[in-house]
N, CA, C and O atoms as a GROMACS GRO file, in nm:
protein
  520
    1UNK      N    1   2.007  -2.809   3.184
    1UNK     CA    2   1.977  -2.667   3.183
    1UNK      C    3   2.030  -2.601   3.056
    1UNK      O    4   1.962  -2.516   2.999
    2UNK      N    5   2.142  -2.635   3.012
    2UNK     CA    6   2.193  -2.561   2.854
    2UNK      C    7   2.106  -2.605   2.776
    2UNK      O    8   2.061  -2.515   2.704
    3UNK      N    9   2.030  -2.778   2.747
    3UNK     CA   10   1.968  -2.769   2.623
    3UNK      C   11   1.837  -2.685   2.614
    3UNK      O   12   1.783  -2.640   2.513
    4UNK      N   13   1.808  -2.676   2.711
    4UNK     CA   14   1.631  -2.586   2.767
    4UNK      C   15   1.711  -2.420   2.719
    4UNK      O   16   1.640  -2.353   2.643
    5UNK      N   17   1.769  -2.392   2.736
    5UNK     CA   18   1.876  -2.231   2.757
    5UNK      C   19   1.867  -2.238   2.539
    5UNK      O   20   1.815  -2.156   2.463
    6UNK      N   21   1.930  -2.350   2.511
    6UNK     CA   22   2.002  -2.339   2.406
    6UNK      C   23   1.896  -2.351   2.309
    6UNK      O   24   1.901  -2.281   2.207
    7UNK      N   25   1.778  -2.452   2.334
    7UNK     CA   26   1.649  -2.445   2.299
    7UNK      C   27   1.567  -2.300   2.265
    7UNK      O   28   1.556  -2.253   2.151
    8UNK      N   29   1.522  -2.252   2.365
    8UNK     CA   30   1.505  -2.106   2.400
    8UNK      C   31   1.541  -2.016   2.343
    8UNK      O   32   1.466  -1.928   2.303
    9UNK      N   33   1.699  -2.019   2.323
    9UNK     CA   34   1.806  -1.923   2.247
    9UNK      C   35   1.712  -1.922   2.095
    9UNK      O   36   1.645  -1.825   2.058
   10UNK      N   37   1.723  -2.034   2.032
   10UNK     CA   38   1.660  -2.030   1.887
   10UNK      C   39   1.541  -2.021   1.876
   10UNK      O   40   1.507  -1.937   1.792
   11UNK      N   41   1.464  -2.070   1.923
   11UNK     CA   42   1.307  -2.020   1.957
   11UNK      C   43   1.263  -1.898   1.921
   11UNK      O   44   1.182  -1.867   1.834
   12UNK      N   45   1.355  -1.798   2.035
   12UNK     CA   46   1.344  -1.652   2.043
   12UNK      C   47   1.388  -1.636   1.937
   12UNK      O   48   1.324  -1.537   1.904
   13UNK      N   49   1.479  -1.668   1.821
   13UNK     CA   50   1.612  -1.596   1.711
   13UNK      C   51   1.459  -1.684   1.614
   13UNK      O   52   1.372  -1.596   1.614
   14UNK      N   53   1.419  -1.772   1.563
   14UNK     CA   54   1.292  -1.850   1.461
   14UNK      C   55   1.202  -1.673   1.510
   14UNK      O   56   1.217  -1.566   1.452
   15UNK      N   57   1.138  -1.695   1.595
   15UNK     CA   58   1.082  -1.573   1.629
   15UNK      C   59   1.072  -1.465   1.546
   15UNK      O   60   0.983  -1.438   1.465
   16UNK      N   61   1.177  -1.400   1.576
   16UNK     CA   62   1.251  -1.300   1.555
   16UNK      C   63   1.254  -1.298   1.376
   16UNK      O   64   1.228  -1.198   1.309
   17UNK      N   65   1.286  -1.409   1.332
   17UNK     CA   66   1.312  -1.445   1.177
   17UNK      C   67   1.165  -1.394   1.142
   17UNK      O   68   1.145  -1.307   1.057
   18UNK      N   69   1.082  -1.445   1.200
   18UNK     CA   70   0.916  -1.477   1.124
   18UNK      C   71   0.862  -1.323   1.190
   18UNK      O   72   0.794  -1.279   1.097
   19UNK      N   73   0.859  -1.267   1.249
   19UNK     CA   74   0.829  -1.157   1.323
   19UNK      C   75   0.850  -1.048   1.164
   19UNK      O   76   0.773  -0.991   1.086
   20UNK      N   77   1.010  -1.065   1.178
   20UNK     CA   78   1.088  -0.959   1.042
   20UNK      C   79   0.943  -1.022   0.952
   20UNK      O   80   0.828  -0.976   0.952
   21UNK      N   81   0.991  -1.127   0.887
   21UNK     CA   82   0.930  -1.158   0.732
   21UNK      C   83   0.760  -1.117   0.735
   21UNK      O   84   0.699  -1.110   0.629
   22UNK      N   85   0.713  -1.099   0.827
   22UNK     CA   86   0.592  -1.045   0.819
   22UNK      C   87   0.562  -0.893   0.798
   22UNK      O   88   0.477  -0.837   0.729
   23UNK      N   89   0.652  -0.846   0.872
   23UNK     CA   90   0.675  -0.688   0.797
   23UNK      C   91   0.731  -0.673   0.730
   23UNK      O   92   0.714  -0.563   0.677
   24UNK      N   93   0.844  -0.759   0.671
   24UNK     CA   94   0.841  -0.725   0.503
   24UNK      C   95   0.725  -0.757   0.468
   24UNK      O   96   0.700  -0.679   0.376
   25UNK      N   97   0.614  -0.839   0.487
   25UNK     CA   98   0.540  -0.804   0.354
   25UNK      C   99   0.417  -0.739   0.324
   25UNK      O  100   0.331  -0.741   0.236
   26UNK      N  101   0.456  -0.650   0.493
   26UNK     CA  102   0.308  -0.590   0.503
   26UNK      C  103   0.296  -0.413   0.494
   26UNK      O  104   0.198  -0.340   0.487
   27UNK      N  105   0.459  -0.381   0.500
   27UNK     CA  106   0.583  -0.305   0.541
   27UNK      C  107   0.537  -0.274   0.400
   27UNK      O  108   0.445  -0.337   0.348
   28UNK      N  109   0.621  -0.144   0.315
   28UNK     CA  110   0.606   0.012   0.398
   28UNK      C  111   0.442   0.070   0.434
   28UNK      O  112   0.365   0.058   0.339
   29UNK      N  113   0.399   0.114   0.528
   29UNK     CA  114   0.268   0.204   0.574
   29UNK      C  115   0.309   0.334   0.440
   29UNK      O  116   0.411   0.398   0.416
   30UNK      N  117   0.158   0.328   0.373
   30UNK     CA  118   0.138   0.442   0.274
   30UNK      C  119   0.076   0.520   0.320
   30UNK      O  120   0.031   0.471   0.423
   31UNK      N  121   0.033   0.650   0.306
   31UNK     CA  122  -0.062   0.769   0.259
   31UNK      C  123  -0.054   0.826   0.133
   31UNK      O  124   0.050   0.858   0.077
   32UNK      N  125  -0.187   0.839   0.082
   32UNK     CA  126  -0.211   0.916  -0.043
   32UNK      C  127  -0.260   1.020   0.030
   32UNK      O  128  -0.308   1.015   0.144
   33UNK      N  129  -0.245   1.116  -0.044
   33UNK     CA  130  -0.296   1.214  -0.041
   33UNK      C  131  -0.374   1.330  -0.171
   33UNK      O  132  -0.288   1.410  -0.209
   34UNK      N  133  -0.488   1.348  -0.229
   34UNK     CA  134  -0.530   1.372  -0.366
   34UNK      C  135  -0.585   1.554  -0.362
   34UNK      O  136  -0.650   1.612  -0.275
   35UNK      N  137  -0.541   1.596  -0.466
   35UNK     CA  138  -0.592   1.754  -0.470
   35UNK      C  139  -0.623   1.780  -0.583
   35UNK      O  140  -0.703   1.687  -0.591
   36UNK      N  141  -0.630   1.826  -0.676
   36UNK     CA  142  -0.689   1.918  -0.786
   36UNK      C  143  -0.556   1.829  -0.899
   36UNK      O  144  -0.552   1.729  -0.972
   37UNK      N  145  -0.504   1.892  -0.873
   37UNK     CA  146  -0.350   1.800  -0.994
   37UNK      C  147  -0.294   1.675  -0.969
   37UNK      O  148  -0.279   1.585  -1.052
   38UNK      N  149  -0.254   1.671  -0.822
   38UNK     CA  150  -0.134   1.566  -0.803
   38UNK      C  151  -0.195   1.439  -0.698
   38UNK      O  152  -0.285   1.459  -0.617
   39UNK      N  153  -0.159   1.369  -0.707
   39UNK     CA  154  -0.144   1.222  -0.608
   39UNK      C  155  -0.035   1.258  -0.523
   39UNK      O  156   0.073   1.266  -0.581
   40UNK      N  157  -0.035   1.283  -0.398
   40UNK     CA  158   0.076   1.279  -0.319
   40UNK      C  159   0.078   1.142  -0.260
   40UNK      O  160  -0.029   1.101  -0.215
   41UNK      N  161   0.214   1.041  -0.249
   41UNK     CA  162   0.213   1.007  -0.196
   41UNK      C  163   0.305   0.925  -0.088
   41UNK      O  164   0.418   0.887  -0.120
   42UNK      N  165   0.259   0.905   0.016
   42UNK     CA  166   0.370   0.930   0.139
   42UNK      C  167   0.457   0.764   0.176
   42UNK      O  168   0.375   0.684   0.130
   43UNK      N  169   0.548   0.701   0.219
   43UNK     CA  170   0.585   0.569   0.221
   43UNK      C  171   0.705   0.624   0.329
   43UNK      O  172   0.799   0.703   0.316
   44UNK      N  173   0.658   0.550   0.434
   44UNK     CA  174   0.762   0.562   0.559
   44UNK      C  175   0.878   0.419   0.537
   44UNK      O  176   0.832   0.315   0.584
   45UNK      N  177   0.970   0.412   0.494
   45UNK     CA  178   1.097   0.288   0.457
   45UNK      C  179   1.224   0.364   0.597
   45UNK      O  180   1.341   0.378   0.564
   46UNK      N  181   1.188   0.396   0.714
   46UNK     CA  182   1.302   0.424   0.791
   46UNK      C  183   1.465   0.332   0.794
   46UNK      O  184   1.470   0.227   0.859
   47UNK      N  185   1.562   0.370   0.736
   47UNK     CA  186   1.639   0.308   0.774
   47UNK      C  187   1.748   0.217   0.620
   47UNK      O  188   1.845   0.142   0.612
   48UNK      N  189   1.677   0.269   0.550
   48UNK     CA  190   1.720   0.247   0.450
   48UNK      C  191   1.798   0.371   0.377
   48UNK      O  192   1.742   0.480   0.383
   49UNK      N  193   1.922   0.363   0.310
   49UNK     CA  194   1.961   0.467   0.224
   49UNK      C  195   1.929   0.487   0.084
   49UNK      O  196   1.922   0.391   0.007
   50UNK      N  197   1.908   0.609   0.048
   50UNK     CA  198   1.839   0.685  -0.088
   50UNK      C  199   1.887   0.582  -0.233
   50UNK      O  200   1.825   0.572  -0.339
   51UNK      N  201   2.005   0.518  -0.198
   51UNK     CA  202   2.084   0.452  -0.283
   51UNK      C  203   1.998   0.282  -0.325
   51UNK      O  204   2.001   0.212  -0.427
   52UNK      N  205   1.939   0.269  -0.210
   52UNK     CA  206   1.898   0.137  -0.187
   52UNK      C  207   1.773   0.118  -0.248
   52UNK      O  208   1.751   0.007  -0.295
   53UNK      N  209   1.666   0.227  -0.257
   53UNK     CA  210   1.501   0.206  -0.307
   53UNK      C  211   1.501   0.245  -0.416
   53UNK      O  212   1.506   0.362  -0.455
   54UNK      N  213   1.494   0.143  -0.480
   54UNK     CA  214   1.410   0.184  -0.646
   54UNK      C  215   1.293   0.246  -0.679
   54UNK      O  216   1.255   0.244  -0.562
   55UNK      N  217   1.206   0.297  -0.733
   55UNK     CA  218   1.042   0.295  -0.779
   55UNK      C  219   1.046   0.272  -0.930
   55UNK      O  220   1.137   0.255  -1.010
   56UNK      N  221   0.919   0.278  -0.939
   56UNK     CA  222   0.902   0.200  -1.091
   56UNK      C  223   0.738   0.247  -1.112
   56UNK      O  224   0.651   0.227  -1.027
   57UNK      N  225   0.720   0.299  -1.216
   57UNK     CA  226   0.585   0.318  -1.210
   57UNK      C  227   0.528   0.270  -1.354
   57UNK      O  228   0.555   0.334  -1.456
   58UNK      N  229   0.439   0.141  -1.355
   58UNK     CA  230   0.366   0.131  -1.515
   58UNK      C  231   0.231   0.101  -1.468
   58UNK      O  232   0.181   0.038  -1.376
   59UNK      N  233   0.171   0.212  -1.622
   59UNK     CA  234   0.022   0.222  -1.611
   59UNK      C  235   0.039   0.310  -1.470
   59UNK      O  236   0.119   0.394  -1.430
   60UNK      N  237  -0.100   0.236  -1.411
   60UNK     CA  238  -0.131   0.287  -1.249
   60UNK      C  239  -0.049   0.196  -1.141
   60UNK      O  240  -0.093   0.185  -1.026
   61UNK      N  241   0.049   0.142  -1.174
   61UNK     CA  242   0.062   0.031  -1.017
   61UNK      C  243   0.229   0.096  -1.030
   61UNK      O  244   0.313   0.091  -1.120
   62UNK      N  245   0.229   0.148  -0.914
   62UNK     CA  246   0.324   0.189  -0.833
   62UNK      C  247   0.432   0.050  -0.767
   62UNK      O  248   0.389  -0.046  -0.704
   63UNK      N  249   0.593   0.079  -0.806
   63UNK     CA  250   0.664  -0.082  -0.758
   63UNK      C  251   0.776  -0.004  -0.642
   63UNK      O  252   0.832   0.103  -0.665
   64UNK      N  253   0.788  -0.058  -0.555
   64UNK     CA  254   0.863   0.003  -0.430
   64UNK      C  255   0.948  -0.115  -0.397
   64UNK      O  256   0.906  -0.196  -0.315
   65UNK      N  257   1.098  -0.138  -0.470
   65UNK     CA  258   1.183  -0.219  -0.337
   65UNK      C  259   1.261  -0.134  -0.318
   65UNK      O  260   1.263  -0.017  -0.357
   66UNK      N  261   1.344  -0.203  -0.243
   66UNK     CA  262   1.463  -0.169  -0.091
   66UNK      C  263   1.514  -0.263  -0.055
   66UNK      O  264   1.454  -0.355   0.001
   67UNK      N  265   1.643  -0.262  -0.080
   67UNK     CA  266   1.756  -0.369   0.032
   67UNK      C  267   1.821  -0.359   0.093
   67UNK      O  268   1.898  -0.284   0.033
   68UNK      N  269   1.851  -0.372   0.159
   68UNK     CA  270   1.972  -0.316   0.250
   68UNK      C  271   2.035  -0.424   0.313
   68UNK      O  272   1.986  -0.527   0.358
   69UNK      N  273   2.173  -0.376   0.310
   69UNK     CA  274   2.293  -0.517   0.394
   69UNK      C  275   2.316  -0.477   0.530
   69UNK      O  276   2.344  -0.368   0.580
   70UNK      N  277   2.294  -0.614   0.585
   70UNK     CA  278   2.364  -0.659   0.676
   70UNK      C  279   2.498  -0.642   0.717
   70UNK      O  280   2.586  -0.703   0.658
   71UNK      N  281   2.532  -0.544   0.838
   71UNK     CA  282   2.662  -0.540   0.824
   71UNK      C  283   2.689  -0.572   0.971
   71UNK      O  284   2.600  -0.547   1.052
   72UNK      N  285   2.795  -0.622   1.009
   72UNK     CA  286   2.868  -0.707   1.141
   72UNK      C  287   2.970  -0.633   1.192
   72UNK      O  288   3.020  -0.694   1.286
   73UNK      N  289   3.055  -0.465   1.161
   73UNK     CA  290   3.155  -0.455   1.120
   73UNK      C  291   3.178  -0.417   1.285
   73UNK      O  292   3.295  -0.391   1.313
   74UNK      N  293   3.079  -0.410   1.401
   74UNK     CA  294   3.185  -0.395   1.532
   74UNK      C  295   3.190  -0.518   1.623
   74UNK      O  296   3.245  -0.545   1.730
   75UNK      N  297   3.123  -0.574   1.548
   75UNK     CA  298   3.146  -0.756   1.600
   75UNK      C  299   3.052  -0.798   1.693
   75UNK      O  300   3.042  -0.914   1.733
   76UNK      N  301   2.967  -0.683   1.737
   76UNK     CA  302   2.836  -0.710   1.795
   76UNK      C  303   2.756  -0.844   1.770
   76UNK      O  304   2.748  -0.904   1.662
   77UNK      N  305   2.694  -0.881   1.901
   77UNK     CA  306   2.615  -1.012   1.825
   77UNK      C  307   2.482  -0.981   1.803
   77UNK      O  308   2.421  -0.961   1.908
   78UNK      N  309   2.409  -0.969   1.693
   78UNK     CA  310   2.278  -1.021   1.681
   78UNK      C  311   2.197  -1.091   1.786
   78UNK      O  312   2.193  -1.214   1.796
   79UNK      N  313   2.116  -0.983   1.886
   79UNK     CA  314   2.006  -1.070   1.957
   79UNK      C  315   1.880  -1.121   1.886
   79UNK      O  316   1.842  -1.238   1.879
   80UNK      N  317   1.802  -0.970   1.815
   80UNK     CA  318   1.727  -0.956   1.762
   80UNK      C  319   1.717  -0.895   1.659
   80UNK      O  320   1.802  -0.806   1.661
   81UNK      N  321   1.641  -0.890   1.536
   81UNK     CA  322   1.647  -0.849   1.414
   81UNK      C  323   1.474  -0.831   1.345
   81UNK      O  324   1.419  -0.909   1.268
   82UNK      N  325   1.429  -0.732   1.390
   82UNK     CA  326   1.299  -0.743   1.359
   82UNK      C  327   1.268  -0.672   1.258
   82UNK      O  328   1.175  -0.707   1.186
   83UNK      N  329   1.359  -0.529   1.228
   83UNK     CA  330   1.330  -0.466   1.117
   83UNK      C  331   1.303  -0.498   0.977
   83UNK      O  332   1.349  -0.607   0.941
   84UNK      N  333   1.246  -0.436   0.896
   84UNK     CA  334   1.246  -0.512   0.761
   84UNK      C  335   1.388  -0.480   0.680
   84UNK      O  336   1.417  -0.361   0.674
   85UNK      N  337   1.490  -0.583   0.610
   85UNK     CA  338   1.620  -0.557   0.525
   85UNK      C  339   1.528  -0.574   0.384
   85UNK      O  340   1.610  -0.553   0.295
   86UNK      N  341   1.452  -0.590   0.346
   86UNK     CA  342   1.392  -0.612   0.222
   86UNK      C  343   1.284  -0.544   0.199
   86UNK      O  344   1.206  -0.600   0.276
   87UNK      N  345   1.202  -0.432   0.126
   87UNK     CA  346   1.078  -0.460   0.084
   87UNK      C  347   1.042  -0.434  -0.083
   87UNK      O  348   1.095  -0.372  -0.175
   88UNK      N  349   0.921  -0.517  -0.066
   88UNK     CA  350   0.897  -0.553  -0.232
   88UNK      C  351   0.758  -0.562  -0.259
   88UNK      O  352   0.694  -0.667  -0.271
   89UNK      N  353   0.690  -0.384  -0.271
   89UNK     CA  354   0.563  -0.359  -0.258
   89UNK      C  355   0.523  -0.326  -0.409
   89UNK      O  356   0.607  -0.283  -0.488
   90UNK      N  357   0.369  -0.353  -0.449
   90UNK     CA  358   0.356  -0.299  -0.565
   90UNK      C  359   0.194  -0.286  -0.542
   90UNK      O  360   0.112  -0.375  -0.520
   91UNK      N  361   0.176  -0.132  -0.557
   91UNK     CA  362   0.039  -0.130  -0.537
   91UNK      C  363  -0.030  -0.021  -0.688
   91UNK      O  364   0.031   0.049  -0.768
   92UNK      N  365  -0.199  -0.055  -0.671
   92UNK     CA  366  -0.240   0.038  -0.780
   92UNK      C  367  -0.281   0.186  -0.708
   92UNK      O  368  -0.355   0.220  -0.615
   93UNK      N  369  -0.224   0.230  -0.766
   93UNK     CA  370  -0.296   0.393  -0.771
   93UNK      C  371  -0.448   0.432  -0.800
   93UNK      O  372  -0.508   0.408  -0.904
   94UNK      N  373  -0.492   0.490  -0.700
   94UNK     CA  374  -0.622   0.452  -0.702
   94UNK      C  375  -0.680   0.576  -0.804
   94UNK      O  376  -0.799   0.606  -0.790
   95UNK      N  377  -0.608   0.640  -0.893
   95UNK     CA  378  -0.655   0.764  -0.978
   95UNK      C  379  -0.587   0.736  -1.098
   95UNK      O  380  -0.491   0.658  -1.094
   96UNK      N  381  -0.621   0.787  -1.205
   96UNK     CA  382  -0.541   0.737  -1.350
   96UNK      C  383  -0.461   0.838  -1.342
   96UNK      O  384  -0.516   0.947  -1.331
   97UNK      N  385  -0.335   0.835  -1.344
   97UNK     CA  386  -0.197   0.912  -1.385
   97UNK      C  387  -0.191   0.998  -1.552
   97UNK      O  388  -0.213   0.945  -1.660
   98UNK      N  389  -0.166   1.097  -1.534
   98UNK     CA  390  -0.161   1.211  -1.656
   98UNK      C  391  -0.108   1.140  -1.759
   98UNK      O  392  -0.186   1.114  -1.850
   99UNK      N  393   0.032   1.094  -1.771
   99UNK     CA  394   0.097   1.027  -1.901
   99UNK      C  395   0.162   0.962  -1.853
   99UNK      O  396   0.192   0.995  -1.738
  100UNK      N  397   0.220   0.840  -1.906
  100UNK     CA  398   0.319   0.745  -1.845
  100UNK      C  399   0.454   0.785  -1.876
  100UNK      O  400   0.543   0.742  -1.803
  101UNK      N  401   0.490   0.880  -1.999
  101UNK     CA  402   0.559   0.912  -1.953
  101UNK      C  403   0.693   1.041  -1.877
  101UNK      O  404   0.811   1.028  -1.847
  102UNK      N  405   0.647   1.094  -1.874
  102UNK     CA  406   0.694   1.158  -1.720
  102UNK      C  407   0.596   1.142  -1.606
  102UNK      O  408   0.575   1.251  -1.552
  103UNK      N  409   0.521   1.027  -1.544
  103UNK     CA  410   0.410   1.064  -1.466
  103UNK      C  411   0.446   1.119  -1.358
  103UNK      O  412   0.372   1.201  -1.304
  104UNK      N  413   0.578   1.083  -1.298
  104UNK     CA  414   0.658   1.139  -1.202
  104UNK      C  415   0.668   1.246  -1.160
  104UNK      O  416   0.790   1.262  -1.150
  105UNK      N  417   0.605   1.362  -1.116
  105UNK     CA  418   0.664   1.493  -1.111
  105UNK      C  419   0.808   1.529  -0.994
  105UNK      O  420   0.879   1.630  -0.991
  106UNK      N  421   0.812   1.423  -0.919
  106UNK     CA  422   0.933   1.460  -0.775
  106UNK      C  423   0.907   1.337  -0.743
  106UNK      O  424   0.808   1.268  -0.768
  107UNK      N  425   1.060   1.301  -0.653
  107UNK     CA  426   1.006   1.179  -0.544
  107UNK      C  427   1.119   1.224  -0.483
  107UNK      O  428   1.215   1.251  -0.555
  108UNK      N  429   1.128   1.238  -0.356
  108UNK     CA  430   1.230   1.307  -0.244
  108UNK      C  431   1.201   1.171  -0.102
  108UNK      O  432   1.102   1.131  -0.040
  109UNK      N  433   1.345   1.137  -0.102
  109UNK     CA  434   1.354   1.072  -0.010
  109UNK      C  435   1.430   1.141   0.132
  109UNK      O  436   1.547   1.171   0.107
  110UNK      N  437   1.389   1.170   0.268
  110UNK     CA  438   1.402   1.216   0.342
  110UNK      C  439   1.358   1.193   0.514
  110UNK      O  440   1.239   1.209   0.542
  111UNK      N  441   1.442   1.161   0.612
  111UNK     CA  442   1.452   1.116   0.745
  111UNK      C  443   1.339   1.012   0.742
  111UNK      O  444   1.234   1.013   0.807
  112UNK      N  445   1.383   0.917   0.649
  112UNK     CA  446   1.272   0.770   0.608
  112UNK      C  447   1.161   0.822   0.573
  112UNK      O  448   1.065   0.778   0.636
  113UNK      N  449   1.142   0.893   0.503
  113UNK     CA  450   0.970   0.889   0.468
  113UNK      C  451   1.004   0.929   0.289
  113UNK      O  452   1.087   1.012   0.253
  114UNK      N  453   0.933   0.860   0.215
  114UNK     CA  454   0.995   0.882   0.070
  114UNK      C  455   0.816   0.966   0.036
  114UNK      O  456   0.707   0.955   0.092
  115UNK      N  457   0.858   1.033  -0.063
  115UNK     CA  458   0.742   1.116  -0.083
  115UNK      C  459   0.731   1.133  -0.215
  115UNK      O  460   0.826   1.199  -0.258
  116UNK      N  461   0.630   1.092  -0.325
  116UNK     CA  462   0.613   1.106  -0.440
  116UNK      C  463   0.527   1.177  -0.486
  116UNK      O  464   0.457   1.197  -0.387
  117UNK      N  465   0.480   1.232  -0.570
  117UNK     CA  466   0.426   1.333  -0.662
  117UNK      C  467   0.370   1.302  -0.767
  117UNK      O  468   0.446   1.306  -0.864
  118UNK      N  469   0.225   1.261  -0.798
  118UNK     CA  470   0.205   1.212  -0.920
  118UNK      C  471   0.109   1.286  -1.013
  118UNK      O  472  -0.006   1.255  -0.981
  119UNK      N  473   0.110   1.362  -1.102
  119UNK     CA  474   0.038   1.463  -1.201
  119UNK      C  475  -0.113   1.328  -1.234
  119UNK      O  476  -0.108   1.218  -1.289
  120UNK      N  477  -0.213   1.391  -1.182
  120UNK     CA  478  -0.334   1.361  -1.253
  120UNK      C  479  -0.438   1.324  -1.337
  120UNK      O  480  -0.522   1.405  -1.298
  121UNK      N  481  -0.499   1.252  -1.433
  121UNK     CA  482  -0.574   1.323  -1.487
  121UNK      C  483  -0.719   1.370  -1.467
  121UNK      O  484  -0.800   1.326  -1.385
  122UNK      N  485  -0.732   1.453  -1.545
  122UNK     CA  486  -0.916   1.522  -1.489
  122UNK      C  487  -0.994   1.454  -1.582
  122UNK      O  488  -0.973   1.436  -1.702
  123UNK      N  489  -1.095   1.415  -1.506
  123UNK     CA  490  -1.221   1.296  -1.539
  123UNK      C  491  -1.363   1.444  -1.588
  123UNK      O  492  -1.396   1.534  -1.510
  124UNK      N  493  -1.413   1.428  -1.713
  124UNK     CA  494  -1.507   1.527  -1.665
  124UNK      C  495  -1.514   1.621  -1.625
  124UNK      O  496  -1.407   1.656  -1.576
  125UNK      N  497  -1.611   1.712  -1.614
  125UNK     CA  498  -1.660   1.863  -1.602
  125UNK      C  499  -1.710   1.848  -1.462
  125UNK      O  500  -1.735   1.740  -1.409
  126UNK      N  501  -1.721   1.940  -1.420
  126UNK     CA  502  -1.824   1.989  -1.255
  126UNK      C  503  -1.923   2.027  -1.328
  126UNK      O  504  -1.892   2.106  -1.417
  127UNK      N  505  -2.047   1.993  -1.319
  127UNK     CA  506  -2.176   2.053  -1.262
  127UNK      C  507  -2.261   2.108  -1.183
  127UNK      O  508  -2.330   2.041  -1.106
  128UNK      N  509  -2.266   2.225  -1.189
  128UNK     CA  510  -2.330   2.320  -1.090
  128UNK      C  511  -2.452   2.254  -1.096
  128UNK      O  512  -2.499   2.200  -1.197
  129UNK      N  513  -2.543   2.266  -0.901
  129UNK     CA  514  -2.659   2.209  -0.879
  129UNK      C  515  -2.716   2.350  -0.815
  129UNK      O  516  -2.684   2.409  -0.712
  130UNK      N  517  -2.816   2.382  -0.917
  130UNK     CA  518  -2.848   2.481  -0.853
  130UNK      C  519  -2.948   2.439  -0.739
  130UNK      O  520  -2.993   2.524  -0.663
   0.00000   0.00000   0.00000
């Protein structure tokens, strides 16, 4: 009965390992959001501190990590661990950015949702159809 128990035990904890590593790499959920000037855009990283996420922006591709430690300090045991401690996203911006460099206008990180700001540029004239 312990090796079936003890079996089981790691099973669930392999699990648990491969469960996490899949949302790191599918991990953080974006929204853009586009208006007249700016690229807003939205990246939910719950659980991480302001200290921990880098960004990086060249050209159009946006770079997002985050690490965060592991800490043991009330001696609790580890059942499960599904959250992501790592992510390491890099995506393109689907609009060409004003200048590279300040393209940045804000990035405010706040109750996990990091929020960036990206100045524009304008493609072309409007044409009125009469």
């Amino acid at each position: 009965m312990g090796l079936v128990k003890s079996m089981a035990k790691e099973m669930m904890k392999e699990i648990g390992n491969k469960s996490r590593e899949f949302y790191e790499f599918i991990l953080p959920p974006i929204d853009m959001h586009l208006d007249e000037k700016n690229l807003t855009v939205l990246i939910d990283i719950p659980g991480f501190e302001k200290k921990d996420i880098k960004l990086s922006l060249e050209e159009n591709i946006l770079s997002i990590q985050a690490c965060k430690e592991i800490s043991n300090e009330d001696n609790r045991k580890m059942i499960c661990n599904q959250r992501p401690n790592i992510i390491d996203k890099k995506f393109r911006l689907p609009v060409d950015i004003e200048n590279e460099d300040g393209a940045v206008s804000s990035a405010k990180y706040s109750q996990g949702v990091l929020t960036i700001i990206i100045p524009v540029q304008k493609h072309g004239k409007e044409i009125k159809i009469e």
